[in-house]
C-alpha positions as CSV (number, residue, x, y, z in Angstrom):
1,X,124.4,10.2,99.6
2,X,125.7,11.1,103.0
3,X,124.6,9.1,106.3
4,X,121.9,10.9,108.2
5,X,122.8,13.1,111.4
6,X,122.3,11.3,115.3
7,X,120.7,15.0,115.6
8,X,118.5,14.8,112.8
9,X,114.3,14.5,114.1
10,X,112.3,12.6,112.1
11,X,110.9,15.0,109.1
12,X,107.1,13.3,109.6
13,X,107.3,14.8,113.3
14,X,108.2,18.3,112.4
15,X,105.5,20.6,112.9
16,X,103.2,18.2,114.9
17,X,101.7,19.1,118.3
18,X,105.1,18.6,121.0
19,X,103.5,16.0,123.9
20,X,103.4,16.3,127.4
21,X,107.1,15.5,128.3
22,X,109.0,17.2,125.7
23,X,106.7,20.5,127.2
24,X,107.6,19.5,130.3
25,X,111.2,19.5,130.4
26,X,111.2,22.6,128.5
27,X,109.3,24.2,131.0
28,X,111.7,22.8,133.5
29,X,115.0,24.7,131.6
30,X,113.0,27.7,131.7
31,X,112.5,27.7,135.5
32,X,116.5,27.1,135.8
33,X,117.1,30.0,133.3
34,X,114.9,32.2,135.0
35,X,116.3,31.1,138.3
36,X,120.1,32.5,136.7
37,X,118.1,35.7,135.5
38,X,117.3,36.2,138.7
39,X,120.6,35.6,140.7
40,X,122.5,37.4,137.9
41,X,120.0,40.4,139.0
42,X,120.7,40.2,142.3
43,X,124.1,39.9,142.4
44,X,124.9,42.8,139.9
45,X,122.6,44.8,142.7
46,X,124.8,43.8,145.6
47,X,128.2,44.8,143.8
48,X,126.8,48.2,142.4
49,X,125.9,48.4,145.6
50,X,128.8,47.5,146.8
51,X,130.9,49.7,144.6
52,X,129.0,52.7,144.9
53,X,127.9,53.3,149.2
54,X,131.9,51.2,149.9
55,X,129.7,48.3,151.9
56,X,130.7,44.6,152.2
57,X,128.9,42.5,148.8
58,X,126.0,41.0,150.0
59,X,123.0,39.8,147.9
60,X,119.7,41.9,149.4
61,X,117.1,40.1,151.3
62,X,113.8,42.4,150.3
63,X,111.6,39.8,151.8
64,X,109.4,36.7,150.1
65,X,106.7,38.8,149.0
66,X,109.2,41.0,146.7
67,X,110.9,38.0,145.9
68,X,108.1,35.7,144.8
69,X,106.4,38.7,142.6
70,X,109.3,39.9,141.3
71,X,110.5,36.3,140.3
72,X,107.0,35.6,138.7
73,X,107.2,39.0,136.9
74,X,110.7,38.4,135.7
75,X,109.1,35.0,134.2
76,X,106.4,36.6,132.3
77,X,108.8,38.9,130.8
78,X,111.4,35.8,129.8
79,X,108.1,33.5,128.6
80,X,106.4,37.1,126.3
81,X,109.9,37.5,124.9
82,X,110.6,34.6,124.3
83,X,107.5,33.4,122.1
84,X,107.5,37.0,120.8
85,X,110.6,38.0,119.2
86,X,111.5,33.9,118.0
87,X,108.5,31.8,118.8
88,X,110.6,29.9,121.2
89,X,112.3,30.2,124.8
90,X,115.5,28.8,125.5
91,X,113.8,25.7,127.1
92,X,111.9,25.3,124.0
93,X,114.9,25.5,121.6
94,X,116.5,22.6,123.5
95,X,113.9,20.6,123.2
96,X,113.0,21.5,119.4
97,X,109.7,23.4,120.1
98,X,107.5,26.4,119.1
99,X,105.3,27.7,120.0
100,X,102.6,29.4,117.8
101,X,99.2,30.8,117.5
102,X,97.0,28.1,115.8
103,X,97.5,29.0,112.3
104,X,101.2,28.3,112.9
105,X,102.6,32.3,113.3
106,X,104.1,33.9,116.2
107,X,102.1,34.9,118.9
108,X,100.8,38.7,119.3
109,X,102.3,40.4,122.4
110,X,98.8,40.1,124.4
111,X,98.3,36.9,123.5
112,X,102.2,36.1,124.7
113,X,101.3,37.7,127.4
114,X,97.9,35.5,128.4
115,X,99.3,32.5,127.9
116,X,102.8,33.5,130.2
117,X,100.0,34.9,132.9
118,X,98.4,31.6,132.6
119,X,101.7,29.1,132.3
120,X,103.2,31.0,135.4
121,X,100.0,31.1,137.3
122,X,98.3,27.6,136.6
123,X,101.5,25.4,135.6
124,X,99.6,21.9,135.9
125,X,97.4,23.1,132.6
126,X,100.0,21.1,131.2
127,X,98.0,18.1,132.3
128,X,95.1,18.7,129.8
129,X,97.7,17.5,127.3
130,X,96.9,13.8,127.7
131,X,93.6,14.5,127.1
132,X,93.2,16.5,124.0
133,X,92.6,15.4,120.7
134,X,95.0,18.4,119.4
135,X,97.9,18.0,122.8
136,X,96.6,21.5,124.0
137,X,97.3,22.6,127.3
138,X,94.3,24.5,128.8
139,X,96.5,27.9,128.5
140,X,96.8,26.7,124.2
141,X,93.1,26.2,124.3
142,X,92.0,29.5,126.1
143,X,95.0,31.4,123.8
144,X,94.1,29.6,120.9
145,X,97.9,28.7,120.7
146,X,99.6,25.5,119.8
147,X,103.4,24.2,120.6
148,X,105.0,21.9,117.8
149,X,108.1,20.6,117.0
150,X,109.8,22.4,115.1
151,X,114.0,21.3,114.9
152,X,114.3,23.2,111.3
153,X,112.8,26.2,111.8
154,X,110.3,25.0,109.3
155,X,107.4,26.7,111.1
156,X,109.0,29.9,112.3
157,X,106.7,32.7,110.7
158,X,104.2,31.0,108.5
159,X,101.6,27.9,108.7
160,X,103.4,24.4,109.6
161,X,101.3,23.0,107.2
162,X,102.2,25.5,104.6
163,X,105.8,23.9,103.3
């Protein structure tokens, strides 16, 4: 018998409702990855631009209406595909999340898209965490959607109860 892994989660956590920090600091390495989406974006504008019309690189200033809108729409796209296409963001694969609709599959593209609308627009729903019996957010309890832990992958396409 080999000696368990410092990386290895506890099996009796896996597939449990993730808490109020672990969402948290998820959340967090989202912002900073949308953040590098964003400056990525900006900067392969100012050297196409730069490339193509022969003027000095310089990242474009359109103004902190564009910028803000823009920046929240770039979110929503990273949040939907995210929890689309794996059931997880980047922020959510550090911290050994998923997230899921509440029979434990991946979320339907307009329900991603709710609960990204309503995670970018009302960020302090994470507080409702604290207080409910299941560690919903109010964006899980108007989706219907639930985040666990999931390290193994366990829950990735079917039930977490169903193993």
């Amino acid at each position: 018998m080999t000696a368990p892994s410092r990386t290895r989660r506890p099996p009796e956590i896996q597939g449990r409702p993730a808490g109020l920090v672990s969402r948290t600091v998820a959340a967090a390495v989202d912002a900073f990855v949308v953040l590098a989406i964003l400056l990525a974006l900006q900067s392969g504008y100012a050297a196409a631009r730069s490339l193509l019309t022969g003027q000095p690189f310089a990242l474009p200033d359109p103004g902190p209406g564009f910028t803000v809108a823009f920046g929240y729409t770039v979110l929503v796209a990273y949040l939907v595909g995210g929890w689309v296409l794996g059931g997880r963001t980047a922020g959510d694969q550090l911290m050994g999340l998923r997230v899921t609709d509440g029979s434990g599959r991946r979320l339907t593209a307009g329900t991603a898209l709710l609960r990204a609308v309503l995670c970018v627009v009302l960020p302090v729903g994470l507080l409702w965490i604290p207080v409910s019996r299941r560690a919903a957010s109010l964006q899980d309890v108007v989706t219907g959607s639930a985040v666990v832990h999931d390290w193994y992958g366990g829950t990735h396409g079917r039930p977490a109860d169903s193993r």
